[in-house]
C-alpha positions, 0 to 999 in steps of 0.5 A: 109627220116628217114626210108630210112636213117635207111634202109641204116644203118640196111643194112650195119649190117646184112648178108641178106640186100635184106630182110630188110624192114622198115615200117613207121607209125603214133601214137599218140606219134609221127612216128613209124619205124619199121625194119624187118629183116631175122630172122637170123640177129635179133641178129645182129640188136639187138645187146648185151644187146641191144646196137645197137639196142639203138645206132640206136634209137640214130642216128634216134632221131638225124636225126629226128631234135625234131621230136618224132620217135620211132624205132622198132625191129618186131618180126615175 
């Protein structure tokens, strides 16, 4: 539910929304997502300073109800 959620958010920001992935795992630390974006859209989801990629990350933690998620931004 969180990633699907995520998808839909990142696919509303970017100019190439076929190729948004989102990939969810476990750590020790609670579910990890992580977005995969055109290399093209890396600024767009990242944001200035970091301020969408934060307002995601807060949006998530919202949606995740206590739960430990930890949104990333992949490099590839």
């Amino acid at each position: 539910m969180l990633a699907d959620a995520l998808e839909y958010v990142v696919k509303g920001i970017v100019d190439h929304p076929d190729d948004v992935t989102v990939r969810t795992s476990t750590s020790p630390r609670g579910e990890v997502l992580e977005v995969r974006v055109h290399p093209d859209d890396r600024g767009r989801v990242i944001g200035r300073g970091g301020r969408t990629a934060r307002a995601l990350r807060t949006v998530i933690s919202a949606l995740a109800d206590g739960q430990r998620v930890r949104v990333d931004v992949a490099d590839d």
